[in-house]
KEPADO-353475 format. One line per 4 residues: their letters; for each residue x, y, z of N, C-alpha, C. Coordinates in steps of 0.02 Angstrom, whole numbers, plus 50000, padded with zeros to 5 digits. Layout:
a) X:Y:Z:X:Y:Z:X:Y:Z  ...
//
This chain:
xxxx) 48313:52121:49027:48290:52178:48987:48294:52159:48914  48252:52153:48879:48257:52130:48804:48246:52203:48765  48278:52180:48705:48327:52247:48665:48258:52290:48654  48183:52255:48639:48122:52304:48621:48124:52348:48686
xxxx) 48127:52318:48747:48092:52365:48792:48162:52400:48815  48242:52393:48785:48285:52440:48771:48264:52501:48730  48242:52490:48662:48239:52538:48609:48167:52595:48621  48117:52568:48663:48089:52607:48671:48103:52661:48733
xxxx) 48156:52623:48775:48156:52669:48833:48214:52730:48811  48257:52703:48752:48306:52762:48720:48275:52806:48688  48216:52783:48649:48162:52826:48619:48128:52872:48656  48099:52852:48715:48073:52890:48773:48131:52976:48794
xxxx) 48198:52916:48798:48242:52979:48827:48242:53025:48767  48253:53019:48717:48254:53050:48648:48197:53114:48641  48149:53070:48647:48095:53134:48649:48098:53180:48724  48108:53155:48781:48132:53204:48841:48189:53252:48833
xxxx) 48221:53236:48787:48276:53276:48774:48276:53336:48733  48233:53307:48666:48196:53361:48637:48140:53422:48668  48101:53398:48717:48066:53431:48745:48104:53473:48783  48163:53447:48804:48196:53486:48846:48224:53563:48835
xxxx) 48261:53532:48773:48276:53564:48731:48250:53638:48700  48189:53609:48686:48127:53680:48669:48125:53699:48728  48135:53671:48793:48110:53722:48827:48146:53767:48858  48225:53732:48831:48281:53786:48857:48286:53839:48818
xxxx) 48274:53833:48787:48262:53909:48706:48216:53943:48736  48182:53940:48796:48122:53987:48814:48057:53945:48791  48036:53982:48712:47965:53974:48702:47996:53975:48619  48049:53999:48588:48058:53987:48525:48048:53910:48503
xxxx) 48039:53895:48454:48021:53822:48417:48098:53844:48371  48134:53783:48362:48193:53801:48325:48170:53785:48253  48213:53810:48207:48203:53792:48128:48214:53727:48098  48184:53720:48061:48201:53644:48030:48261:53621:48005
xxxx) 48295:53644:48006:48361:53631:47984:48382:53636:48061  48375:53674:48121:48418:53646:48183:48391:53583:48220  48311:53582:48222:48292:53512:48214:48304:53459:48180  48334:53443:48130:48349:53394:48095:48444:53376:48135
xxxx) 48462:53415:48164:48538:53415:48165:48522:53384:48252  48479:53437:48277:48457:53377:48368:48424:53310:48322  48382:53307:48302:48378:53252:48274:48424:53183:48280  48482:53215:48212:48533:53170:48196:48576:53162:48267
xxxx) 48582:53208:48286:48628:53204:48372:48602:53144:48406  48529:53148:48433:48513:53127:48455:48504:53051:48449  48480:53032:48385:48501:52964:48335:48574:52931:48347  48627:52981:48339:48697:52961:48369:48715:52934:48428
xxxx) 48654:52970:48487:48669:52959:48564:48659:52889:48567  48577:52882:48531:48553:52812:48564:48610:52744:48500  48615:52777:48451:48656:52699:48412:48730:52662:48474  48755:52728:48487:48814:52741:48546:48783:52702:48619
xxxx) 48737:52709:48640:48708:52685:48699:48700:52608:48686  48660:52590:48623:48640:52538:48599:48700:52486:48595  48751:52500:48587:48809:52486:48534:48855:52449:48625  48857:52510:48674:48862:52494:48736:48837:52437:48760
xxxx) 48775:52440:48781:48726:52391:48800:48744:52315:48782  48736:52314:48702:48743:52248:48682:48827:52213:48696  48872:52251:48713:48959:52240:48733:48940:52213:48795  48903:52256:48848:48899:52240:48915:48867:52176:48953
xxxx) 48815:52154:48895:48764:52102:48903:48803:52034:48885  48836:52054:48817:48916:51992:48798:48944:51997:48833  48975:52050:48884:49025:52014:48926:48995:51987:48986  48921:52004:49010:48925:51953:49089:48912:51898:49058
xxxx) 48835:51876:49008:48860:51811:48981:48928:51769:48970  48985:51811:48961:49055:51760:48950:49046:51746:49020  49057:51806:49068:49076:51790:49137:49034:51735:49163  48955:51752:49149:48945:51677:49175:48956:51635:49168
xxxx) 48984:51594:49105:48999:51534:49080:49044:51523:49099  49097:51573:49133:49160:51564:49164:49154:51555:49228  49112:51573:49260:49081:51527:49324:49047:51490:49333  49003:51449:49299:48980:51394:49299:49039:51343:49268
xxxx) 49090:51373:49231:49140:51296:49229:49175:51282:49284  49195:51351:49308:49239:51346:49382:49190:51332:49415  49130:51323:49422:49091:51281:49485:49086:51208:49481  49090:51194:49405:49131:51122:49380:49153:51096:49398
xxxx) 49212:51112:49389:49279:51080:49389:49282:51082:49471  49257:51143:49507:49253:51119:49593:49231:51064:49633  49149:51068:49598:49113:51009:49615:49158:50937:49589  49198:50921:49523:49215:50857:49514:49281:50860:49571
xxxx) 49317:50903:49582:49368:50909:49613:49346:50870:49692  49300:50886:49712:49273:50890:49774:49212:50797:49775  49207:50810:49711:49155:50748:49739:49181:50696:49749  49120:50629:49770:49140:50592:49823:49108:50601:49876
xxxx) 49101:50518:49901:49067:50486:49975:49115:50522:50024  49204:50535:49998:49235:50535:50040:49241:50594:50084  49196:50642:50050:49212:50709:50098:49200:50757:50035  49215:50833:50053:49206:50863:50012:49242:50933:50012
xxxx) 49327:50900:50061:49377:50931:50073:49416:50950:50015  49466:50948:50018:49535:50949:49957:49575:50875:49964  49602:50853:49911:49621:50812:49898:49668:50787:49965  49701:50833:49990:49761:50814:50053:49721:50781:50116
xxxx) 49653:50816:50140:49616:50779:50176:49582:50685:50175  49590:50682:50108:49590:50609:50095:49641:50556:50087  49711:50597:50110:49770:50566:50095:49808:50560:50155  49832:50497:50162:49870:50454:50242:49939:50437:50220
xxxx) 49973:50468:50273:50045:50466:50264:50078:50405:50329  50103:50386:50327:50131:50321:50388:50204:50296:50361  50190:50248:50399:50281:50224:50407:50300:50205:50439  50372:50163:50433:50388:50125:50502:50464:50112:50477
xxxx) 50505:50100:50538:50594:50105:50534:50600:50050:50586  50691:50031:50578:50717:49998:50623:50803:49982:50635  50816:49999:50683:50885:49996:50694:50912:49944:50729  50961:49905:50693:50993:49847:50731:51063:49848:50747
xxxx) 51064:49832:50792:51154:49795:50816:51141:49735:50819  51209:49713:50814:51212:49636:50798:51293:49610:50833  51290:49589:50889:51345:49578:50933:51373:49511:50900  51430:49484:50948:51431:49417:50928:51505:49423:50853
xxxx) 51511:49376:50818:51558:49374:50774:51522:49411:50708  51466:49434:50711:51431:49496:50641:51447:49550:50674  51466:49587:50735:51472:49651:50762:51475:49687:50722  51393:49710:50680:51366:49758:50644:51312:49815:50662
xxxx) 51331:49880:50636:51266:49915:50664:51230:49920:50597  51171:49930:50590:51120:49937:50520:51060:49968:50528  51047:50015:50499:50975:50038:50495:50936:49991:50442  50929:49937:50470:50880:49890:50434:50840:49927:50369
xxxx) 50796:49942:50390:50743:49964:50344:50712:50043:50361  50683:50078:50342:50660:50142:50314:50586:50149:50268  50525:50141:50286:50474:50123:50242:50441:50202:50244  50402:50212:50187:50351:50272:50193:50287:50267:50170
xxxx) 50241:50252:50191:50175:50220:50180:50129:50283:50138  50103:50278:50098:50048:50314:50073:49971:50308:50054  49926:50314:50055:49843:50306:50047:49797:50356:50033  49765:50334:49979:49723:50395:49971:49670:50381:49954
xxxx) 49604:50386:49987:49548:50374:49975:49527:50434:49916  49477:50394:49860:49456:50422:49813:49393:50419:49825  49358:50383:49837:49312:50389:49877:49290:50349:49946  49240:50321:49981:49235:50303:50035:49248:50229:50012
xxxx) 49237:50192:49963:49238:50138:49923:49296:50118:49876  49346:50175:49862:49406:50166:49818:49447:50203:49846  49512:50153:49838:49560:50197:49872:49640:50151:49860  49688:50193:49859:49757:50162:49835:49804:50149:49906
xxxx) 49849:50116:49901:49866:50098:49936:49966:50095:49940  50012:50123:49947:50042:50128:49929:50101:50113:49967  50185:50103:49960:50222:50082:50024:50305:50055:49979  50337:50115:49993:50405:50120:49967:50480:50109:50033
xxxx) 50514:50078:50005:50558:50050:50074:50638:50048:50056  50656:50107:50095:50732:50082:50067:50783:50015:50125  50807:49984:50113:50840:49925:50145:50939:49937:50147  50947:49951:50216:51016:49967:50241:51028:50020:50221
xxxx) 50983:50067:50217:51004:50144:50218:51043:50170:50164  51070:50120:50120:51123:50161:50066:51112:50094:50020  51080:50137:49929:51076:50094:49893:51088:50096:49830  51131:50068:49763:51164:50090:49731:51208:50051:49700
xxxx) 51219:50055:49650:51292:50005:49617:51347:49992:49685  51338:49937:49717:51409:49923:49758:51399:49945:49819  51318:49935:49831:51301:49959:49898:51258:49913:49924  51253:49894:49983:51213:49846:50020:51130:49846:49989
xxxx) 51140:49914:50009:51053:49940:50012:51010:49910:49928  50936:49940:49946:50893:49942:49893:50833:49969:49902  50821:50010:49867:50751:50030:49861:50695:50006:49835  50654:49983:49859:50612:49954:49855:50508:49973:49852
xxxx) 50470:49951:49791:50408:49956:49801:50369:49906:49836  50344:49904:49902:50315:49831:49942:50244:49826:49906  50238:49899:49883:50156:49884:49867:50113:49930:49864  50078:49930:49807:50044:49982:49767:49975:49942:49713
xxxx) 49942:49958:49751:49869:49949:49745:49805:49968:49728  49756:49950:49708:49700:49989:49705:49663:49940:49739  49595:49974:49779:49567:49913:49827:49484:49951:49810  49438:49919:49807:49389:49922:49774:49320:49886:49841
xxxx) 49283:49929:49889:49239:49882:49924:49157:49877:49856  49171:49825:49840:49126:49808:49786:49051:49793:49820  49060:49774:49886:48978:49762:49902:49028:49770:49994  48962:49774:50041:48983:49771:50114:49016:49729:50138
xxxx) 49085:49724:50168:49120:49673:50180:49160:49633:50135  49149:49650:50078:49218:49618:50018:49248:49681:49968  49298:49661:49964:49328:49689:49956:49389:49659:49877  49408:49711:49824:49432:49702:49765:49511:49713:49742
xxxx) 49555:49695:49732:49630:49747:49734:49662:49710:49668  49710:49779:49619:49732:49736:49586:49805:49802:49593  49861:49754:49594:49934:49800:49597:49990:49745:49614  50018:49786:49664:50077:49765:49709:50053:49748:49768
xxxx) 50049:49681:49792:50014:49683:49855:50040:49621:49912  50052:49625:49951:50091:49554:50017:50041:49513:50003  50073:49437:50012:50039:49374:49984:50013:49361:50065  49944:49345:50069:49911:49334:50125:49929:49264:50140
xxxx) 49993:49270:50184:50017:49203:50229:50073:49220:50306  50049:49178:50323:50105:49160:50376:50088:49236:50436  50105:49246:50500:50089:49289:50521:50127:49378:50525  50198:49371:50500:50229:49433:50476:50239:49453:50423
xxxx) 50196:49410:50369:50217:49447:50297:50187:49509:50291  50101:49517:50301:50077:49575:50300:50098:49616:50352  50101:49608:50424:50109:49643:50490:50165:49638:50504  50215:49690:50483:50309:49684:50511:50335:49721:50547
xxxx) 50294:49780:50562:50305:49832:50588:50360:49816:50636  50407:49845:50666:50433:49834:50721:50423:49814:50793  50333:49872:50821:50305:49879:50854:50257:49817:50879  50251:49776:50835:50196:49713:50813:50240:49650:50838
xxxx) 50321:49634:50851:50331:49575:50852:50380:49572:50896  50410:49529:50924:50456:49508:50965:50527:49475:50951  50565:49513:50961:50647:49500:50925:50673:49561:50891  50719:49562:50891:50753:49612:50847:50770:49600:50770
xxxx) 50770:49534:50768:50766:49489:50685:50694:49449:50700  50675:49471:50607:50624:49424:50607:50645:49338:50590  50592:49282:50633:50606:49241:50656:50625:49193:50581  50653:49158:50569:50717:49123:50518:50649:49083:50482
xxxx) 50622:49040:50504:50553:49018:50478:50499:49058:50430  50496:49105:50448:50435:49144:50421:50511:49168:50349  50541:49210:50375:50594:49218:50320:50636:49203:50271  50648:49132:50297:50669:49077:50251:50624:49020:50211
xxxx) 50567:49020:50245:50508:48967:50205:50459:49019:50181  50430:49036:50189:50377:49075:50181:50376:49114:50119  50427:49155:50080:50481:49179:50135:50466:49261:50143  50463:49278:50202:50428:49371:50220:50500:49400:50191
xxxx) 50500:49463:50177:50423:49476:50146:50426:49473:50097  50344:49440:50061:50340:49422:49999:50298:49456:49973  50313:49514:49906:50242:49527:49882:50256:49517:49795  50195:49497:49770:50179:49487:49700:50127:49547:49649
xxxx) 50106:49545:49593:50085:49588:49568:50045:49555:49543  49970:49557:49555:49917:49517:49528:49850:49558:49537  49794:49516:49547:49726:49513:49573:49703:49483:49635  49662:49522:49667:49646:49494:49720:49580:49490:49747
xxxx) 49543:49460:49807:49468:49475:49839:49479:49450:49915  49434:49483:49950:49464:49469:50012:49394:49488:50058  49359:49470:50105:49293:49483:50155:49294:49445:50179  49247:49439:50223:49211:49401:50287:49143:49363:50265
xxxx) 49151:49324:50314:49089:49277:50278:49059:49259:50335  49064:49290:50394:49010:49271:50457:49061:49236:50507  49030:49222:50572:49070:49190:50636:49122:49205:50649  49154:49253:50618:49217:49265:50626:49269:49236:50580
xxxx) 49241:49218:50530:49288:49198:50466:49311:49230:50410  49356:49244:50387:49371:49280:50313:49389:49251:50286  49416:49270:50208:49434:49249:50170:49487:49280:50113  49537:49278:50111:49571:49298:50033:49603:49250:49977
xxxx) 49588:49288:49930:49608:49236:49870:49651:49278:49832  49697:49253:49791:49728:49294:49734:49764:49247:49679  49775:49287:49621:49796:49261:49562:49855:49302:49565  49908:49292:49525:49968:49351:49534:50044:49317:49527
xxxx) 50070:49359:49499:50149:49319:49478:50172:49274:49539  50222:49233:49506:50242:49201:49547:50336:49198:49555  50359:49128:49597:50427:49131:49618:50469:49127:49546  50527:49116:49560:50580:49129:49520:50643:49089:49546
xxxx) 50636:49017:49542:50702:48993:49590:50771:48964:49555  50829:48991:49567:50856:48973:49528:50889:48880:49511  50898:48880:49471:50905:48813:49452:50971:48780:49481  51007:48818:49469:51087:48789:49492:51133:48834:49542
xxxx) 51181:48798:49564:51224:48862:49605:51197:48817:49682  51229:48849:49720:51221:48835:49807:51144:48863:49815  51102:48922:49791:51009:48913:49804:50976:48906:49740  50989:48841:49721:50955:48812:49667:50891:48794:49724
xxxx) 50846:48798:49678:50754:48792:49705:50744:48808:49779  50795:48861:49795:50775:48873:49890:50728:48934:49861  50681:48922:49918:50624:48961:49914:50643:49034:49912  50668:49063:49962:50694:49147:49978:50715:49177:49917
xxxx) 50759:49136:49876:50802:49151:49822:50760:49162:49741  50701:49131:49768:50644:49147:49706:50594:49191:49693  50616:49255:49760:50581:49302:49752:50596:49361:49695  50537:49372:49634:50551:49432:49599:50527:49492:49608
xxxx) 50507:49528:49649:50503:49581:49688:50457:49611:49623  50433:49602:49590:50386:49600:49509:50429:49659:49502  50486:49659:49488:50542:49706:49432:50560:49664:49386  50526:49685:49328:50527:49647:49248:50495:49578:49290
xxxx) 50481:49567:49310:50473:49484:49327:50457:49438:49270  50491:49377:49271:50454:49336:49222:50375:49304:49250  50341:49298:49203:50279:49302:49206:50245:49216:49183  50297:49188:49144:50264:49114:49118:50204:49079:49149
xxxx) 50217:49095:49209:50176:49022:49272:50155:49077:49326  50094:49083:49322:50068:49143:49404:50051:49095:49444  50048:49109:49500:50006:49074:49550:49947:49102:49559  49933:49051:49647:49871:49049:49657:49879:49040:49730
xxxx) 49856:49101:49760:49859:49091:49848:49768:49103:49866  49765:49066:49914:49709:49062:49960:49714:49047:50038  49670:49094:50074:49691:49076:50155:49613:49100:50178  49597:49049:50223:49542:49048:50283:49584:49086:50361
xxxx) 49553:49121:50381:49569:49127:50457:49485:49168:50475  49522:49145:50545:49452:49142:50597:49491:49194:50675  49438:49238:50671:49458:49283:50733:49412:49293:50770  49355:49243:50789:49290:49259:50825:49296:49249:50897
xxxx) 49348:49259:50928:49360:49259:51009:49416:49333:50989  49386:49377:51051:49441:49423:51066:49533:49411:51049  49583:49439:51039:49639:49409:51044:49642:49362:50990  49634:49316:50972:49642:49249:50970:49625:49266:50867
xxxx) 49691:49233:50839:49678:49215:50758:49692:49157:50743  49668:49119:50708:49698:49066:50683:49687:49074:50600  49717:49036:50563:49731:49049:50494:49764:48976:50464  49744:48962:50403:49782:48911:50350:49768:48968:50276
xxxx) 49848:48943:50257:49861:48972:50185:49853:48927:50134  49838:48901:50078:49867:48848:50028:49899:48881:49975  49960:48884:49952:49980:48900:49865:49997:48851:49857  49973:48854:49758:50027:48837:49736:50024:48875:49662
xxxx) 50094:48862:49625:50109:48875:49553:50126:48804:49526  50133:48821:49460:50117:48756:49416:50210:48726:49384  50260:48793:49391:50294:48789:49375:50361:48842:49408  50378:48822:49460:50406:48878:49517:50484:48896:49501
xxxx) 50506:48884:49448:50560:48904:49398:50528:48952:49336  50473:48955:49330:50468:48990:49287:50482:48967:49205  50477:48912:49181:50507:48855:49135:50569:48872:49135  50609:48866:49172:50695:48888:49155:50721:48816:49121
xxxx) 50677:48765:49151:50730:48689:49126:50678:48671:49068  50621:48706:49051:50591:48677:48991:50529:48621:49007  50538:48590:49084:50516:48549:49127:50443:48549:49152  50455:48595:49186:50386:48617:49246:50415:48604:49303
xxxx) 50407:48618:49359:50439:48616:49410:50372:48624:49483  50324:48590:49481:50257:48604:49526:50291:48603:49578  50236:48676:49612:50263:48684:49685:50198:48682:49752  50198:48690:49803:50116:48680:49848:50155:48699:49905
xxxx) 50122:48755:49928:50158:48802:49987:50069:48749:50051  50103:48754:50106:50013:48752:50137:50064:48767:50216  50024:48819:50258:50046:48849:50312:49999:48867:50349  49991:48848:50418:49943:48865:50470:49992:48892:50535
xxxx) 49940:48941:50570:49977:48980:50613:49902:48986:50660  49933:49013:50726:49894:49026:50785:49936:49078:50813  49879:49139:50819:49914:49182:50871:49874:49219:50921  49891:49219:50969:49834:49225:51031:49867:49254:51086
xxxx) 49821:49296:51104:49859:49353:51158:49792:49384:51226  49797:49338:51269:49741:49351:51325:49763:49374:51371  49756:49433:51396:49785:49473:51438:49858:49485:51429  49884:49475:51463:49981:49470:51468:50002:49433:51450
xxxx) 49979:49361:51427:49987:49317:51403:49973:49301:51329  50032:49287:51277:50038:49281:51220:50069:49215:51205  50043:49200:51127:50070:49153:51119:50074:49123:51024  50122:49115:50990:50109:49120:50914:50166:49053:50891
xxxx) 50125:49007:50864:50142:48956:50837:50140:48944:50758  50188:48914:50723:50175:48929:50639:50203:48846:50612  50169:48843:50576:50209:48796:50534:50194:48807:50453  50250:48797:50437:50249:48786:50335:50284:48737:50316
xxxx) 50257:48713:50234:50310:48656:50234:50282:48674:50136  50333:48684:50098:50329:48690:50028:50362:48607:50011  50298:48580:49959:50312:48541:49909:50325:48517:49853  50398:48522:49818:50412:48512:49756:50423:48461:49706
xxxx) 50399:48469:49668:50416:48400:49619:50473:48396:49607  50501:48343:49600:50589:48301:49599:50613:48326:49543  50583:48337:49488:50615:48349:49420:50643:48308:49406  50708:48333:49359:50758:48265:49327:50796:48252:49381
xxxx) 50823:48194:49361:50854:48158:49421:50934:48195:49429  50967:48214:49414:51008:48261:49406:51012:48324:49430  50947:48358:49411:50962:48443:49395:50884:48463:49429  50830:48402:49449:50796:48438:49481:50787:48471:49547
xxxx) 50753:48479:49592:50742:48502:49668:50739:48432:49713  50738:48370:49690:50754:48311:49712:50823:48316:49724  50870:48316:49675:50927:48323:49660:51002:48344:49714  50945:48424:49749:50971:48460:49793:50928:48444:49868
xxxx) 50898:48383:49858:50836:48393:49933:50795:48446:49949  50813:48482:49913:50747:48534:49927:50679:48516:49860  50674:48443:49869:50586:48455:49854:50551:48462:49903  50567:48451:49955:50522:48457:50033:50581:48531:50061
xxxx) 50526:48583:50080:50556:48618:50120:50514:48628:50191  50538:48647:50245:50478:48647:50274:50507:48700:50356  50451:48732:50401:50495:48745:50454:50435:48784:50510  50439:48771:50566:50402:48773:50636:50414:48827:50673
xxxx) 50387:48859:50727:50408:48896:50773:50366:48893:50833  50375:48900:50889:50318:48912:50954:50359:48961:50996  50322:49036:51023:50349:49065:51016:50283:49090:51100  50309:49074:51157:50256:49095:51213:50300:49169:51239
xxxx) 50268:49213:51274:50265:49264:51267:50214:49309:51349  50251:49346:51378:50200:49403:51446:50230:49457:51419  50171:49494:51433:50180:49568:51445:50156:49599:51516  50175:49642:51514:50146:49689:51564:50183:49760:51582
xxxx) 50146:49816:51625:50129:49865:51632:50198:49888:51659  50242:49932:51676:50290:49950:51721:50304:50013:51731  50247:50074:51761:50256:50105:51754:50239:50180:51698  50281:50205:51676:50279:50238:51594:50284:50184:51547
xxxx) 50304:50122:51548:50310:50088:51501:50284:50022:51483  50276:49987:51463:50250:49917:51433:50336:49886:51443  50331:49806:51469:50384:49752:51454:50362:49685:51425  50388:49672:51379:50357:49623:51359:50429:49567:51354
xxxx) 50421:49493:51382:50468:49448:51384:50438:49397:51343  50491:49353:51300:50460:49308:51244:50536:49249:51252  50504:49212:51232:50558:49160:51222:50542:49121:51135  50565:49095:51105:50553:49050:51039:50592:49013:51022
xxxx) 50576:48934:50983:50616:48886:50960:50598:48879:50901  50645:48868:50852:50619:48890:50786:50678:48837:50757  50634:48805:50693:50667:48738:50680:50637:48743:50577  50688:48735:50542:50689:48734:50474:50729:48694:50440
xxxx) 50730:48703:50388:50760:48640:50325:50744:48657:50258  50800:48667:50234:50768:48718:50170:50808:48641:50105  50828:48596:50134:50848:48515:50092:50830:48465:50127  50777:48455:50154:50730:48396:50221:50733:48347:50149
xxxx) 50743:48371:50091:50731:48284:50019:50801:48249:50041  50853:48282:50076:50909:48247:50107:50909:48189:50120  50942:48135:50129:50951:48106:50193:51022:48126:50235  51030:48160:50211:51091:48198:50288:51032:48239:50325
xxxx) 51071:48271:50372:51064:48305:50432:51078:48371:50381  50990:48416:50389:51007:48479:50357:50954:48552:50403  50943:48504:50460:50924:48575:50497:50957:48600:50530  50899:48658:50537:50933:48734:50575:50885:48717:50637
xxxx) 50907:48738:50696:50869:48768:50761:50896:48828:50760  50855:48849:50796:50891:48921:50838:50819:48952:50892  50854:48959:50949:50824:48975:51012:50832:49038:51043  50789:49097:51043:50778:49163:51063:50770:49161:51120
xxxx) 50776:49227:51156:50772:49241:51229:50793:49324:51249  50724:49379:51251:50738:49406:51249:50678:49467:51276  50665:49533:51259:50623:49576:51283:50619:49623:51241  50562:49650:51245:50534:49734:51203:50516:49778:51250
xxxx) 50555:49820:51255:50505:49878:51299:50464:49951:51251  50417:49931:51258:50381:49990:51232:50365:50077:51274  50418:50105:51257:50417:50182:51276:50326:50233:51249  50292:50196:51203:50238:50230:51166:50217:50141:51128
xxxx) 50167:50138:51129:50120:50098:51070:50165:50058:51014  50170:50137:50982:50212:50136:50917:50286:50142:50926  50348:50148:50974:50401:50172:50980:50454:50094:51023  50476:50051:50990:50484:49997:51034:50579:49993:51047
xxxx) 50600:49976:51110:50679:49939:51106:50679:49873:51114  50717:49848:51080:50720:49779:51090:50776:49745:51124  50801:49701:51143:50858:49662:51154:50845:49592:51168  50892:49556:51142:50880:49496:51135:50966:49430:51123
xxxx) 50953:49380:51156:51004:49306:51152:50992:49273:51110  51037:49275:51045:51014:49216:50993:51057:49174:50986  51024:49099:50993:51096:49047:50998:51053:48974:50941  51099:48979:50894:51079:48934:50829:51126:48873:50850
xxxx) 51093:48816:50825:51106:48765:50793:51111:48744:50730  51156:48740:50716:51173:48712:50656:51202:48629:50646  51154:48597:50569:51195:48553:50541:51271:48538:50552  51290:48478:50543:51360:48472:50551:51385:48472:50488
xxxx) 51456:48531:50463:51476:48552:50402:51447:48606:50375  51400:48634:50410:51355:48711:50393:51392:48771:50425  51466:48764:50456:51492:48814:50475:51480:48837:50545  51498:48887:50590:51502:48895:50658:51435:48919:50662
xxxx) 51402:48919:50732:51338:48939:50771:51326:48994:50764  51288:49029:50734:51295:49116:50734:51261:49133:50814  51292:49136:50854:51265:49159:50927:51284:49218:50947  51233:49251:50961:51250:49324:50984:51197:49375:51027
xxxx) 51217:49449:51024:51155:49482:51080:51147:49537:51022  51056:49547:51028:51047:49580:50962:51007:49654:51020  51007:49707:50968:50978:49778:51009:50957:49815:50932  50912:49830:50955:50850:49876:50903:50806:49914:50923
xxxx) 50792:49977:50880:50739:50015:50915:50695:50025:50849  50647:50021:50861:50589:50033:50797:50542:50082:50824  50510:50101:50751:50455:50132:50775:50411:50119:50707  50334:50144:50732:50273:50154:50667:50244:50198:50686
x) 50198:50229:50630:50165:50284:50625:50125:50296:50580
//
């Protein structure tokens, strides 16, 4: 309604009113002086009407503008490939635990670990990745435990099949660094090899890319901080001992990991890792200290029948003759496992029986006698998928002068979700 074809329709009523008017008087015509006063009345009605109008027309205009922002801010709230739910519908909660006994001369009980997984797709193409872990249940000035970030991410599918990430993220090697779940492996401890060379779990804070490239091949690469080993003391340059969990980490020397694996038969992965860093002290001696991780694994599971083999072997430069990783024999570290494996059906439940020999050396630059064996023997019964008990015979070998055999019977129950 625009204000002309307002003013004439107040005009309209104006003169209806007057007419009215005369005709409520009968047939008298009033005097000019009471006409001038309906007049002015009437002039009053419509400025008053007018005066209305234009308040009423300002306020739905505000109101609309106040719903077209709130349809705004809905639509950005909401957009996205990923759906066009509320934010909670795009968000994945998971997790995974584990409880150990430890018979034998450690006769310890421990709630190992405690993880709480988080993810949230931002859109069908972006999405974070997230995974907080407390370790022995109690953590604190003068307490076993620690709380811990494994990894926090952003992951980016930049074209079909590859894929972008830059954060907190597990270094693509060996076969339990990424996959630890409880539910996923065999033993109640993870196996001394993967943990002591490798060493699981390892994660760094860098850049990454990662896809498939046909036949069943992939690929990841990454740039991203690196170890931290200390120089002197009883784990001068042992690998495990150079993890900085990227809290403050020193940053001097990043690495550089790359791994091929191939999964083009059902079951069946195979995989090679290569790192290296340029300086795996981090310049602590002023030196350089070059390091070259390279690790291949097979793991294969055809029917009831399983089977996962690993080897790693890290190579360090000698340094000074004194004070380098020559020094201590650990410029060569290195360590094996074969690990055969049945499952089958029983019932309500899954049994799965495994046996493993697992052989390391964390000072092979020795010439003494500096390995470890140790030989598993044991079972998982799976109650659910995700819900596993374990029990298991662990009987080590040790070097001579490395102290007594840690032999014992281990019991755990895990779960994921």
């Amino acid at each position: 309604m625009t204000l002309r074809f307002t003013n004439l329709l107040l005009s309209t009523a104006a003169t209806v009113a007057l007419a009215t008017t005369a005709v409520a008087q009968d047939t008298e015509l009033p005097s000019p002086e009471e006409m001038w006063r309906i007049i002015q009345s009437q002039q009053q009605e419509i400025q008053d009407l007018k005066a209305r109008l234009e308040s009423t027309e300002s306020k739905v205009a505000e109101t609309d503008a106040k719903v077209e922002a709130t349809a705004e801010i809905v639509d950005l709230r909401d957009a996205g490939d990923a759906g066009t739910g509320g934010w909670w519908e795009r968000t994945s909660l998971g997790g995974y635990g584990e409880l150990h006994y430890n018979a034998g001369d450690k006769d310890e009980i421990d709630f190992h670990r405690f993880v709480l997984f988080i993810g949230h797709d931002f859109t069908d193409d972006l999405r974070l990745v997230g995974e907080v872990e407390i370790e022995h249940a109690l953590a604190g000035d003068g307490k076993p435990g620690e709380v811990e970030l494994e990894q926090a991410y952003i992951e980016y599918d930049y074209t079909e099949g590859h894929r972008a990430r830059a954060g907190v993220f597990l270094i693509p090697v060996g076969i339990l660094n990424e996959t630890h779940e409880p539910p996923t492996f065999f033993g109640v401890e993870r196996n001394p090899v993967e943990a002591n060379i490798i060493p699981t779990t390892w994660w760094e804070g860098g850049v990454g890319a990662s896809g498939e490239i046909g036949s069943g091949f992939s690929y990841d690469v990454s740039l991203h901080s690196g170890l931290m080993t200390p120089t002197t003391g009883s784990n001068a340059f042992k690998i495990r001992s150079g993890r900085q969990k990227v809290a403050e980490a020193k940053a001097t020397d990043p690495a550089l990991t790359g791994r091929i694996k191939w999964t083009g038969l059902p079951g069946v992965e195979l995989a090679a890792t290569a790192h290296y860093q340029d300086d795996i002290t981090q310049n602590a001696q002023g030196l350089g200290t070059p390091a070259t991780l390279i690790e291949a694994h097979a793991d294969i599971r055809r029917g009831g029948w399983g089977l996962r083999v690993l080897g790693a072997r890290w190579d360090l430069d000698d340094g000074p003759v004194f004070t380098g990783p020559g020094a201590f024999g650990r410029d060569v570290q290195y360590g094996w496992y074969v690990e055969p494996s049945y499952r089958f059906d029983a019932g309500p439940v899954e049994i799965g029986l495994f046996t493993r020999y697992s052989e390391f050396d964390n000072e092979a630059g020795n010439s003494t006698d500096s390995k470890f064996g140790q030989f598993d023997l044991g079972a998982n019964v799976w109650l659910h998928p995700d819900v596993v008990f374990k029990i298991d015979g662990q009987f080590e070998f040790r070097p001579d002068g490395r102290g007594k055999n840690d032999n014992r019977i281990n019991l755990g129950v895990g779960y994921q979700f």
